[in-house]
C-alpha positions in Angstrom: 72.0 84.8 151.7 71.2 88.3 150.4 74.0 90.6 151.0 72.3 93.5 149.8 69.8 94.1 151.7 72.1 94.8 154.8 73.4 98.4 155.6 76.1 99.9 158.3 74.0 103.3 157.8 71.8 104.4 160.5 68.4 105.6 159.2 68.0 109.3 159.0 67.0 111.5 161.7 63.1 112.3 162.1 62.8 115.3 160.2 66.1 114.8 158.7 66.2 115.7 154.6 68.0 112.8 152.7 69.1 113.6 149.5 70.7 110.2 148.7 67.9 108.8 149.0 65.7 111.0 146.7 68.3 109.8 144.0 67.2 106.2 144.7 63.9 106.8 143.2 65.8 108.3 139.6 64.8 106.1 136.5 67.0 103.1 136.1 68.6 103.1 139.2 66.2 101.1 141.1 66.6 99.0 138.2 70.3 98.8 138.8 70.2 98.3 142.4 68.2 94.8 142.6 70.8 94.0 139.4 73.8 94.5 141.4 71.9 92.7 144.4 71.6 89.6 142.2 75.3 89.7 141.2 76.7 90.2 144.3 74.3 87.7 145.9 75.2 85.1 143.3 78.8 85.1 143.7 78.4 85.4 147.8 76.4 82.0 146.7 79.6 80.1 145.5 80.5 77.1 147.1 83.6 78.5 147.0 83.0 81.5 148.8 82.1 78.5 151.7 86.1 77.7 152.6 88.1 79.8 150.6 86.4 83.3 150.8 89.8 84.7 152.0 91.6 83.7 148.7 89.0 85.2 146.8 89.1 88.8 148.8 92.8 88.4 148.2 92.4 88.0 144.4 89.8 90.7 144.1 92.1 93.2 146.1 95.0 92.5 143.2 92.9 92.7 140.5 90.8 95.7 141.6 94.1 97.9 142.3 94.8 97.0 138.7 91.9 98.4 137.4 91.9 101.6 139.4 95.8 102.2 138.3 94.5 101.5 134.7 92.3 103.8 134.5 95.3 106.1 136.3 97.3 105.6 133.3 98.7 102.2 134.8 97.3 99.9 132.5 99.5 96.5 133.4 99.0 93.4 132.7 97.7 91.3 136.1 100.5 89.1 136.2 102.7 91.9 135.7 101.1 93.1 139.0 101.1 90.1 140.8 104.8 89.4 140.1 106.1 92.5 140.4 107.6 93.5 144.1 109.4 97.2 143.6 106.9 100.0 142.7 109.6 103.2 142.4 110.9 102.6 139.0 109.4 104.9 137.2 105.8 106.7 137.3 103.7 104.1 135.6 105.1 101.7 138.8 104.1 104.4 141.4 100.4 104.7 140.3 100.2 100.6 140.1 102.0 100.6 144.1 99.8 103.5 145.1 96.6 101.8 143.6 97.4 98.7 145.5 98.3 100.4 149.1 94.8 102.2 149.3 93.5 98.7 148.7 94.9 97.4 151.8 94.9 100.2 154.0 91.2 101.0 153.3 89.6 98.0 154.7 91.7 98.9 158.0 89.6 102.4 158.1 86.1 101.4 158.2 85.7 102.2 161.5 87.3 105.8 161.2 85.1 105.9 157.8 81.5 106.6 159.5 82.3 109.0 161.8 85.3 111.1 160.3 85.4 110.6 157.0 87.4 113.5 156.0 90.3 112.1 158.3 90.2 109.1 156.2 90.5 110.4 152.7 93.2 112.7 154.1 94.9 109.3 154.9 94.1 108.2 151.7 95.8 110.5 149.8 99.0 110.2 152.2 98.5 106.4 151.5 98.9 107.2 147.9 101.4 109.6 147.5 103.7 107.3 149.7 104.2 109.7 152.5 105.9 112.2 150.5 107.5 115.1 152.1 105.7 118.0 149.7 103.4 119.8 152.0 100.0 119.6 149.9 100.1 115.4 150.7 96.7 114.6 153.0 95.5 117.8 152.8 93.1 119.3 150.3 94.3 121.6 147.8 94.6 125.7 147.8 93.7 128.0 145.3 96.6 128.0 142.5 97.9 124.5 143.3 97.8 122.5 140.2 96.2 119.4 140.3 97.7 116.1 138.0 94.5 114.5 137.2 95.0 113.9 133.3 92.0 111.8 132.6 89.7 113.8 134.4 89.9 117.3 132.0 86.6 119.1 133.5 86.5 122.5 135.2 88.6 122.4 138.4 86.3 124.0 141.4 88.2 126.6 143.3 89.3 125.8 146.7 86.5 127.4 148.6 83.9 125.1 146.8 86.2 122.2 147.5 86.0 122.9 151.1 82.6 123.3 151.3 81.3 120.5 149.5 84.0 118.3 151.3 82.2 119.2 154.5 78.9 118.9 152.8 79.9 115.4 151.3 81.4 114.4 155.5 77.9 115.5 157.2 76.2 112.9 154.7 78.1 110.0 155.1 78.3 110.7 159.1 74.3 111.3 159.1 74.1 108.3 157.1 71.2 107.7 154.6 68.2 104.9 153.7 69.3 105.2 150.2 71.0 102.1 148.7 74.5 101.4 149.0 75.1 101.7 145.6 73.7 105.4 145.5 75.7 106.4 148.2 78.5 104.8 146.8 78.3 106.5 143.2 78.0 109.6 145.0 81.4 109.3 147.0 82.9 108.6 144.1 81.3 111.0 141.6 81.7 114.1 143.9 85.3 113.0 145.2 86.1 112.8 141.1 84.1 116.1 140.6 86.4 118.2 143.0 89.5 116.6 143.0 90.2 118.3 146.1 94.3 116.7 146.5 96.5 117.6 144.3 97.1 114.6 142.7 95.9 110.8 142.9 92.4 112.2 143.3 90.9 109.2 140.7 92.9 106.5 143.1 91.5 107.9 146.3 87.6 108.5 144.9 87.7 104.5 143.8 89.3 103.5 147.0 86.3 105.7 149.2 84.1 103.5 146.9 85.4 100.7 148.0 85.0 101.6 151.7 81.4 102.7 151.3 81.0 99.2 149.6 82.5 97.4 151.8 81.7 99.1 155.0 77.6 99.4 154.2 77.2 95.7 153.7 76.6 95.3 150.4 80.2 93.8 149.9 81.0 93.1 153.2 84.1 90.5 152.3 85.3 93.0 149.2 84.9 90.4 146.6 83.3 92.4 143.9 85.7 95.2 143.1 83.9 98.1 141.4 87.5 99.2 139.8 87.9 95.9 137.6 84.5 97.1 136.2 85.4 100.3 135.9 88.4 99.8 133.7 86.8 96.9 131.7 84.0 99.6 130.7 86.8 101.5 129.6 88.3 105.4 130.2 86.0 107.1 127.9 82.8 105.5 129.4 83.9 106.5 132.8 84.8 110.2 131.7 81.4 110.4 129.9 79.4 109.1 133.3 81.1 111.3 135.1 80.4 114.4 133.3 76.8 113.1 133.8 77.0 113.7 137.4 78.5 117.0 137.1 75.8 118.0 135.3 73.6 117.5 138.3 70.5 116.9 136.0 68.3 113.6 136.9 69.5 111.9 133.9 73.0 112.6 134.1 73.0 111.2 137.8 71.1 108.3 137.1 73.4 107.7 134.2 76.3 107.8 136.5 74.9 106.1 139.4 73.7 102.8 136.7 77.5 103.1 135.3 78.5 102.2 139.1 76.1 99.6 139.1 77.3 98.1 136.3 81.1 98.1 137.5 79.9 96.5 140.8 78.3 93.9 138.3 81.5 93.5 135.9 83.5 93.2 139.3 81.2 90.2 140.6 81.4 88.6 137.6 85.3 88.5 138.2 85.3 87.2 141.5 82.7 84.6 140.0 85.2 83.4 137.2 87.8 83.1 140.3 85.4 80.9 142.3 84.7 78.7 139.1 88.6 78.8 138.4 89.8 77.5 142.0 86.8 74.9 142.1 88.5 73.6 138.7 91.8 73.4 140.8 92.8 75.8 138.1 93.8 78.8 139.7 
């Protein structure tokens, strides 16, 4: 069964310009696409996946939360995470709680996802900050509010560029777009790590609105192959030097970031595969 091939997005209206899907055709990232295809179709293959897919969406929410709070500054061993039940002690345990919240409350917002998507992050970021009674939680920043992003040092855009690209980024996704889900994925992400529109938690929340586009355009329909298990295993300067590549805006620099997402969705499938072979050993 090919997973890939399926999409939640509607095509684009007649007459409609899709930019997504221009960035489809860069160099390499066709390449990338029918790559990740084969990953993710290989471990949707499993014999496992047959009668114990539910263990193995389980597994891969745990260990992609720990990837996304590693590359927060988290970086925890999984058992660590898996044992572990009170998140407050101290700031390292916050980012590994608020990493694996947006895990589980982002699969309940797929259906919010397509059609307000700006309602969603706002959650998001409410998700992550753990309610919070400081007024800047769920909403995107103002001018002069600092932003605690530390891995992410490039230029901060001002809170009128935030807005509009926000809304630029929300007419997208609600249009939807022919391009692959990969593209549109990479592009979430990129530009949600580009603006960093909340005042903090910003990585956290652009890997979790992966995840949703992911999930909810059919490539990764059960969330078995998490992108932020990739993500971390490529390691924190790869991902800062990707992402400067999409900032850039030139065609290489996006198809450099767009191939780096490919490559996490690959490094995540691969995961989930090792979990499938584990459990079929009775090993796991």
């Amino acid at each position: 069964m090919s997973t890939t091939g399926a999409t939640a997005d509607p095509p684009p209206s007649p007459g409609r310009e899709d930019p997504l899907a221009a960035l489809g055709k860069l160099p390499g990232v066709a390449e990338s696409v029918e790559s990740v295809r084969k990953a993710v179709d290989r471990v949707y293959g499993h014999r496992i996946m047959r009668r114990r897919s539910t263990e193995i969406t389980a597994e891969a929410a745990l260990r992609g939360s720990r990837g996304s709070a590693a590359l927060a500054g988290a970086d925890w061993a999984l058992e660590e995470v898996r044992r572990r039940t009170d998140f407050s002690g101290d700031d390292e345990a916050r980012v590994v709680g608020a990493a694996l919240r947006l895990t589980a409350e982002a699969g309940q917002l797929l259906s919010i996802w397509r059609q307000s998507p700006l309602r969603v992050l706002a959650r998001l970021h409410l998700v992550a900050a753990a309610g919070g009674e400081d007024a800047r939680v769920g909403r995107p920043r103002q001018d002069g509010e600092p932003v605690d992003e530390p891995l992410v040092g490039l230029p901060l855009p001002g809170a009128a560029e935030v807005s509009a690209r926000l809304e630029g980024l929300s007419q997208l996704i609600v249009a939807g777009s022919s391009a692959p889900a990969l593209v549109s994925a990479a592009v979430v992400h990129g530009e949600l790590l580009a603006l960093r529109p909340f005042g903090s938690h910003n990585g956290l929340v652009a890997r979790a609105a992966e995840r949703l586009v992911l999930i909810g355009s059919g490539l990764d329909p059960k969330a078995i192959c998490p992108a932020e298990v990739g993500h971390a295993e490529l390691g924190r300067a790869d991902y800062v030097a990707a992402l400067e590549g999409y900032v850039s805006g030139t065609p290489e620099g996006m198809s450099a970031w767009i191939t780096h997402c490919g490559r996490a969705v690959e490094l995540g499938a691969r995961e989930s595969t090792a979990v499938c072979e584990a459990l079929q050993r009775g090993a796991a």
